[in-house]
FIMIPA-481479 format. One line per 4 residues: for each residue z, x, y of N, C-alpha, C. Coordinates in Angstrom, 1 decimal. Atoms other than C-alpha are relative to their C-alpha. Layout:
Z:X:Y:Z:X:Y:Z:X:Y | ...
//
This chain:
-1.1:-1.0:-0.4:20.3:144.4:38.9:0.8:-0.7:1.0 | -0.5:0.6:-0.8:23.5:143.1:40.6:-0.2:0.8:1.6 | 0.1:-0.1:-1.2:23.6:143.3:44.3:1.8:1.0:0.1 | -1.3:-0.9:0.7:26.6:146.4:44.6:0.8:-1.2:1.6
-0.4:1.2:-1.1:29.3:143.8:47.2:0.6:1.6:1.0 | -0.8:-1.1:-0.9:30.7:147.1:48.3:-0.8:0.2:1.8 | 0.5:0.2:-0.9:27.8:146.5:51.1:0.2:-1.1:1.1 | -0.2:1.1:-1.0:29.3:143.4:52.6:0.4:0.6:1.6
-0.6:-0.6:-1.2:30.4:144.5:56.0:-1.1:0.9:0.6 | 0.7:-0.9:-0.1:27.5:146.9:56.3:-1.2:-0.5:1.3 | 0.5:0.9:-1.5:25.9:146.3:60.3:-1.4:1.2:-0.4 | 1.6:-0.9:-0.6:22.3:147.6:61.1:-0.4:-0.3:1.1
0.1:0.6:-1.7:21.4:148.1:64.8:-1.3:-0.7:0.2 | 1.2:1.0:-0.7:19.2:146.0:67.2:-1.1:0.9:-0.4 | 1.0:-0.5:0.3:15.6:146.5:66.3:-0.7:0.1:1.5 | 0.5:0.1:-1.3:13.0:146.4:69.3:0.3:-1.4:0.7
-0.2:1.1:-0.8:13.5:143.9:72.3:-0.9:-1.2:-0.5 | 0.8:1.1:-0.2:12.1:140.4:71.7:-0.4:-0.7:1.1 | 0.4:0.2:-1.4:10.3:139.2:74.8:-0.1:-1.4:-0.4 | 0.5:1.8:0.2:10.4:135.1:74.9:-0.3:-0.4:1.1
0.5:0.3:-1.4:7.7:133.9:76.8:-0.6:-1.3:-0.4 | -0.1:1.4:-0.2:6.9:130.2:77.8:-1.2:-0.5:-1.4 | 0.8:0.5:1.0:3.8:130.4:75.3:0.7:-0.1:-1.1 | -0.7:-0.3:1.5:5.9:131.7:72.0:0.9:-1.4:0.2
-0.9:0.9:0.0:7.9:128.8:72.8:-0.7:-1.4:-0.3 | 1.1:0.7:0.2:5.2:126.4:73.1:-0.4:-0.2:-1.4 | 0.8:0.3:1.1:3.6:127.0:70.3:1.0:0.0:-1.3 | -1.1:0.6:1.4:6.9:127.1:68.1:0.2:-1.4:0.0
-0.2:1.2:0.2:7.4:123.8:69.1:-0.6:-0.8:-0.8 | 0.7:0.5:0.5:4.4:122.5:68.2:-0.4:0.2:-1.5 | 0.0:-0.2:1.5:4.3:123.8:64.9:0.8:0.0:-0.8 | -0.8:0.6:0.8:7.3:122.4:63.8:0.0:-1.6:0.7
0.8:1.4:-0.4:5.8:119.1:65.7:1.5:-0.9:0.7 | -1.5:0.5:-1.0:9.2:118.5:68.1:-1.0:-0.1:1.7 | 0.6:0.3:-1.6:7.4:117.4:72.0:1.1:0.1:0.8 | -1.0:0.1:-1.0:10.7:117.4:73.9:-1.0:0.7:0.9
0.6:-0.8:-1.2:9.4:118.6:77.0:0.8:0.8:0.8 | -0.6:-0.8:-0.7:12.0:120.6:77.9:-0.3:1.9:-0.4 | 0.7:-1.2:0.8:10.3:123.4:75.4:-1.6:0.1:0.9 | 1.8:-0.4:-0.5:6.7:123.0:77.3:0.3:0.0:1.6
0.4:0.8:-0.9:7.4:121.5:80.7:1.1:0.8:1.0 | -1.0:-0.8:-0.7:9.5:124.2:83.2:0.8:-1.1:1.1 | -0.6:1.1:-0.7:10.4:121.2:85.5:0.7:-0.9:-0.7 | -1.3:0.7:0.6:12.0:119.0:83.0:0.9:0.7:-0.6
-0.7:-0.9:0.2:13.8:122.1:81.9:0.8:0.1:1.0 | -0.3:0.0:-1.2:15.0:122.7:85.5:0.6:-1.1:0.2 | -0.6:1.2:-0.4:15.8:118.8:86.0:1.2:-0.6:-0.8 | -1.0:0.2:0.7:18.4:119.5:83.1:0.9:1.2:0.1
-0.9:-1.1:-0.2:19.9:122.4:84.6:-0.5:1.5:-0.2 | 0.2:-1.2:0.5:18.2:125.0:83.0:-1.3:1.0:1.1 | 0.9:-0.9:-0.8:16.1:128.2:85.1:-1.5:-0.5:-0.4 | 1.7:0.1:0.8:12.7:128.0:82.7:0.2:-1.0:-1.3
0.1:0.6:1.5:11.7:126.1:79.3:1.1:0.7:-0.9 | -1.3:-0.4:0.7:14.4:126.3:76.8:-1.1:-0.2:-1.6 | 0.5:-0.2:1.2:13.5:127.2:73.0:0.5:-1.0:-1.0 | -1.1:0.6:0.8:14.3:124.7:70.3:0.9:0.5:-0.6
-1.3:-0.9:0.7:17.5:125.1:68.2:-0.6:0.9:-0.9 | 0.1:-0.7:1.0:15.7:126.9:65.3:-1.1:1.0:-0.2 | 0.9:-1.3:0.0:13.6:129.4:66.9:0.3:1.1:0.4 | 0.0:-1.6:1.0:15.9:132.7:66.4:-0.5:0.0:-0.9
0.3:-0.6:1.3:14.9:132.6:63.3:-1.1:0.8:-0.4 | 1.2:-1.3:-0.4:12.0:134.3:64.0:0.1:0.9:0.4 | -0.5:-1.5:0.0:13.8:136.9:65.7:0.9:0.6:-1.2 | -1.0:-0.2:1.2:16.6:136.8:63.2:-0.4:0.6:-1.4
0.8:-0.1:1.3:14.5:136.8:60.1:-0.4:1.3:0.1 | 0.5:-1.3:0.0:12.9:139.9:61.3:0.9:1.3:0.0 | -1.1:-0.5:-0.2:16.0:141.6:61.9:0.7:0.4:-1.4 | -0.4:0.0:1.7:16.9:141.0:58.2:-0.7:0.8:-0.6
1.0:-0.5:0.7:14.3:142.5:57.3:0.8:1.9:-0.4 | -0.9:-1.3:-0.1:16.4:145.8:58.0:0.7:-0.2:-1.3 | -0.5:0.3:1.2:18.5:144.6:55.3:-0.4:-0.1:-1.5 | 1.0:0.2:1.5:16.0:143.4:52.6:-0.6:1.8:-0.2
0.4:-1.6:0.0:14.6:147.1:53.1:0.9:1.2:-0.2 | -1.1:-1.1:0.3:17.4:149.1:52.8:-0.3:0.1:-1.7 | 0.5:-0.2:1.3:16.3:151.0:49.4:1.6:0.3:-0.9 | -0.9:-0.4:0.7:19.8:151.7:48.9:1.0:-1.7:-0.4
-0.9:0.8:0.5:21.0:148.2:48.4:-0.7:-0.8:-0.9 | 0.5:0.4:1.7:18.5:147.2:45.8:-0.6:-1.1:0.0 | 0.2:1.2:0.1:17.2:144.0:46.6:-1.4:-0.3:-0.1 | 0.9:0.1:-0.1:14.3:142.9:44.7:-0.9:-1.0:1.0
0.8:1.1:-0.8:11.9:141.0:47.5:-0.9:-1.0:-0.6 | 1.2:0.9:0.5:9.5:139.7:45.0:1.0:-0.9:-0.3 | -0.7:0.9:0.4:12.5:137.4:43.7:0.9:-0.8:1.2 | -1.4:0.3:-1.2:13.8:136.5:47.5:-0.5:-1.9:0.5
0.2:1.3:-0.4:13.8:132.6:48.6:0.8:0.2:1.1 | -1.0:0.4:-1.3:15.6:131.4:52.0:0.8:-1.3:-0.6 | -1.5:0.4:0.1:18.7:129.7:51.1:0.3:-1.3:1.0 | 0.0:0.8:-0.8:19.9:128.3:54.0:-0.1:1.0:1.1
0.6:-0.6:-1.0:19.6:129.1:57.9:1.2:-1.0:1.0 | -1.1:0.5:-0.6:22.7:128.1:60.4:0.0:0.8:1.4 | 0.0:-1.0:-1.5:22.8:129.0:64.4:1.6:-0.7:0.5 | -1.2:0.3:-1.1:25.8:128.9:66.8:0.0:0.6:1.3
0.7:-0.2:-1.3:24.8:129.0:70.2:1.7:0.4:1.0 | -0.3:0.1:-1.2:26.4:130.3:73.1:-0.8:-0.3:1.1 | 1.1:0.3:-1.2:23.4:129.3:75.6:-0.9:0.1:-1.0 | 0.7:-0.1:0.9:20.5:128.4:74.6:-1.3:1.0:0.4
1.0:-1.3:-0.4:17.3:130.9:74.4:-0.9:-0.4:1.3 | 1.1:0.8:-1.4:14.8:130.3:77.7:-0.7:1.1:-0.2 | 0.7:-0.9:0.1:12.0:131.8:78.4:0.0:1.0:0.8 | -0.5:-1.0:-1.0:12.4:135.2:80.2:0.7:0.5:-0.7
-1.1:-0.9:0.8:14.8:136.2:77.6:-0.2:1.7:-0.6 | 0.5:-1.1:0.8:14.7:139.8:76.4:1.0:0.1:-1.1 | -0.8:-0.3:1.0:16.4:139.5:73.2:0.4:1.1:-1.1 | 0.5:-0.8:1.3:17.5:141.9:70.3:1.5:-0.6:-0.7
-0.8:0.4:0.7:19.6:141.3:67.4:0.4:1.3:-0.6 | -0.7:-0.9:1.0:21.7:143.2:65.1:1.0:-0.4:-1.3 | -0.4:0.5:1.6:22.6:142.5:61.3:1.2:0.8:-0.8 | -0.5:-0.1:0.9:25.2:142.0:58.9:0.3:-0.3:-1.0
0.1:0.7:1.3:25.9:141.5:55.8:1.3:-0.8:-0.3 | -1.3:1.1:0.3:28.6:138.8:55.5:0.3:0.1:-1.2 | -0.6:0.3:1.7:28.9:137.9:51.6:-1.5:0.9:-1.0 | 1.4:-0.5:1.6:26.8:139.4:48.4:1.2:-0.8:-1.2
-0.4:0.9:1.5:27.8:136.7:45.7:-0.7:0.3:-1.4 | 1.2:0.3:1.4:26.2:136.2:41.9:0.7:-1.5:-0.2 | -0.2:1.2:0.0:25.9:133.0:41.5:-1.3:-0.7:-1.6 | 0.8:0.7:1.3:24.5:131.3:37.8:-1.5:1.5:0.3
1.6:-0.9:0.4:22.4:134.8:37.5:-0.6:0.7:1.1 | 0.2:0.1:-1.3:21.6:134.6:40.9:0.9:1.1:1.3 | -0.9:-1.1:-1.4:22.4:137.0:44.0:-0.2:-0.4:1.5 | 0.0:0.3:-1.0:23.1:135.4:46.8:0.6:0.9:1.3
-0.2:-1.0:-1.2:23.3:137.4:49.8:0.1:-0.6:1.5 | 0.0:0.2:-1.1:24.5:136.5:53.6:-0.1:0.5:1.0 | 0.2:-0.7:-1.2:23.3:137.9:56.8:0.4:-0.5:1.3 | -0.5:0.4:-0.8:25.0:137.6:60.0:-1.3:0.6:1.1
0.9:-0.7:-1.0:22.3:138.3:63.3:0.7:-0.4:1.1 | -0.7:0.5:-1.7:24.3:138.4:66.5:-1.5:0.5:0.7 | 1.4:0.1:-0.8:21.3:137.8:69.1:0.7:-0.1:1.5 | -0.8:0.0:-1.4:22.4:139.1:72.6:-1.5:0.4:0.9
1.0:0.1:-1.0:20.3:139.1:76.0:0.0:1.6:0.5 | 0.5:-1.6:-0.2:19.0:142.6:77.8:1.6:0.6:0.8 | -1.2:-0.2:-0.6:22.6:142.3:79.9:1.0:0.3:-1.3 | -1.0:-0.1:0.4:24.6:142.5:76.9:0.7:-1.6:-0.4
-0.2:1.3:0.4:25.3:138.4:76.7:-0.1:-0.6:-1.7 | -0.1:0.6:1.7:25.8:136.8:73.1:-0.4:-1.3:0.6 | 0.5:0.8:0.1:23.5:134.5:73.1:-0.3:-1.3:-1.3 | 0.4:0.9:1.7:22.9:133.1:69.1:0.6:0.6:-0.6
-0.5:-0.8:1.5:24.8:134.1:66.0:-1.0:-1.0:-1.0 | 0.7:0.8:0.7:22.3:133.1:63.4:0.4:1.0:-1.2 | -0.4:-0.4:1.9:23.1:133.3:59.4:-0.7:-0.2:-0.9 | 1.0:0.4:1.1:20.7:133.5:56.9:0.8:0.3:-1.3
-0.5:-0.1:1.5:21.5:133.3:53.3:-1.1:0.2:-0.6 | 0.8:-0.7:0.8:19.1:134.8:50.8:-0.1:-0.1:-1.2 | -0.4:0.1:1.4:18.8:134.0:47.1:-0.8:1.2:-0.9 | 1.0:-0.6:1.2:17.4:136.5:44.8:0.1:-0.3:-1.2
0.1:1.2:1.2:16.4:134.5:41.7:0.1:1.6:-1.1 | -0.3:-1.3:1.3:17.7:136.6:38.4:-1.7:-0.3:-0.8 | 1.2:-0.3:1.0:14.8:137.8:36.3:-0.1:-0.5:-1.2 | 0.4:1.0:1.3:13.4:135.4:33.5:-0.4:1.2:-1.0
0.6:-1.0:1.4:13.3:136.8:29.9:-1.5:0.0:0.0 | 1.2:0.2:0.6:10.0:135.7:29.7:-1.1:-0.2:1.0 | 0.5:-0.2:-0.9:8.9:136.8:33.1:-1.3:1.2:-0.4 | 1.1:-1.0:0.2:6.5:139.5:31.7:-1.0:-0.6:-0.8
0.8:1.1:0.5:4.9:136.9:29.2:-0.9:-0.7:0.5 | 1.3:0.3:-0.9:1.6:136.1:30.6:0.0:0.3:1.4 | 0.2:-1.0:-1.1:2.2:137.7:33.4:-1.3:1.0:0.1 | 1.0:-0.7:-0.4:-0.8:139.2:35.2:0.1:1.2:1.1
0.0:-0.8:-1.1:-0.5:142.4:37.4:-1.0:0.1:1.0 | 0.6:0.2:-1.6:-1.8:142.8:40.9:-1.5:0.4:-0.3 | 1.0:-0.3:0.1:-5.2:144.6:39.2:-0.7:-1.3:-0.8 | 0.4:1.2:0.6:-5.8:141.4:37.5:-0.2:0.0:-1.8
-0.9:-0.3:2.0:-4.6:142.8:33.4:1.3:-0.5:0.1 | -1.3:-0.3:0.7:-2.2:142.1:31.6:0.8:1.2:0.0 | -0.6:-1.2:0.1:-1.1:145.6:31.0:0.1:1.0:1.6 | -0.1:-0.5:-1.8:-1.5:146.6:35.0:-1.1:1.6:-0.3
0.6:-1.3:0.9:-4.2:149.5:33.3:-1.3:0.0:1.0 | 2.0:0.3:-1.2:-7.5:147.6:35.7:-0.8:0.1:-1.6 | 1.3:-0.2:0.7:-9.1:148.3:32.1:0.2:-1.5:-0.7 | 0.1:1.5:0.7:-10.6:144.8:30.9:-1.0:-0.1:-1.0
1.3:-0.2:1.2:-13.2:146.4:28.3:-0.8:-0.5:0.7 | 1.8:0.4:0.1:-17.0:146.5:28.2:0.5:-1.6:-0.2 | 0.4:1.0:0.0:-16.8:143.0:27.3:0.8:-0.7:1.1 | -0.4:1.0:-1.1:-14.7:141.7:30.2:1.2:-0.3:-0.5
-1.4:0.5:0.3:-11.4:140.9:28.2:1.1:1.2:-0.4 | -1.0:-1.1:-0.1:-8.3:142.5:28.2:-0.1:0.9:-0.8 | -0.4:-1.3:1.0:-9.2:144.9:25.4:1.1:-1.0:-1.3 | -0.9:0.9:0.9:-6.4:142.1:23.1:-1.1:0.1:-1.7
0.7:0.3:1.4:-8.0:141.9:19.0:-0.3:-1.5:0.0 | 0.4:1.8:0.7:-9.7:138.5:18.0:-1.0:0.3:-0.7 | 0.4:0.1:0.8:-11.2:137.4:15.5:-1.7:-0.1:0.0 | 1.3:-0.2:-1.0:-15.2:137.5:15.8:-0.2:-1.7:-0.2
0.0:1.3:-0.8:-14.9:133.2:15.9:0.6:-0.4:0.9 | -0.4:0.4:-0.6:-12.9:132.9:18.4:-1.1:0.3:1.3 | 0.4:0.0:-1.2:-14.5:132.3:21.9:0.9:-0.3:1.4
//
């Protein structure tokens, strides 16, 4: 089902505050395996100007992402989740995030494209501080992959049938006709 575009423009408010603290930062680092030490180390942060540890460039997206989520859920704009990939992912900093921040975001829907089948969808997250400061505009893009003819073709439902029924017969198989040599 297409994505209706009449939604483009369509804002949804800040969700709860995001607290960024020296650990969440820490450990984003390291689990995208960046050491700068101005993410762990409050004194080489400080010796570059900055109050506390600074966040690398691409960890709104963890606020952001969540934020979207308002969007992906909105029942009135249709968007199946099981078909959703990330696209791409783009920040534009006014300051960068530090730790101490109380952040919240707030989403929009920039573009809803069709693209070869495909519904590409863009989310704008303006990401401001507890004062009111614009801190990040982060852009996610979204692909919802169109539905294969022959997506239902061996296809297994979540009960583990074919037919999504849970019944697999007394003997354990889907209930399907065979012949009595087949094994």
């Amino acid at each position: 089902m297409a994505l209706d575009p009449s939604f483009v423009g369509r804002s949804y408010p800040p969700g709860s505050v995001y607290e960024v603290g020296r650990e969440k930062i820490r450990e984003f680092a390291e689990a995208i395996g960046d050491p700068n030490p101005v993410y762990v180390d409050p004194d080489a942060a400080k010796a570059l100007g900055h109050p506390d540890v600074i966040a690398p460039p691409t960890f709104p997206f963890a606020i952001s992402y969540k934020a979207a989520g308002l969007v992906i859920q909105d029942p009135e704009l249709g968007l199946d989740y099981s078909r959703v990939v990330h696209g791409d992912q783009r920040f534009t900093y006014t300051r960068p995030v530090r730790a101490g921040d109380r952040l919240t975001v707030s989403s929009t829907i920039e573009t809803i494209k069709s693209l070869a089948g495909n519904e590409v969808i863009e989310i704008r997250g303006e990401i401001h501080d507890e004062s009111g400061e614009h801190v990040v505009t982060a852009m996610t893009k979204l692909v919802a992959r169109k539905a294969e003819a022959d997506d239902a073709e061996g296809a297994v439902s979540a009960d583990g049938t074919a037919d999504g029924t849970g019944d697999a017969g007394a003997d354990g198989r889907d209930g399907s006709e065979t012949s009595g040599d087949e094994r």
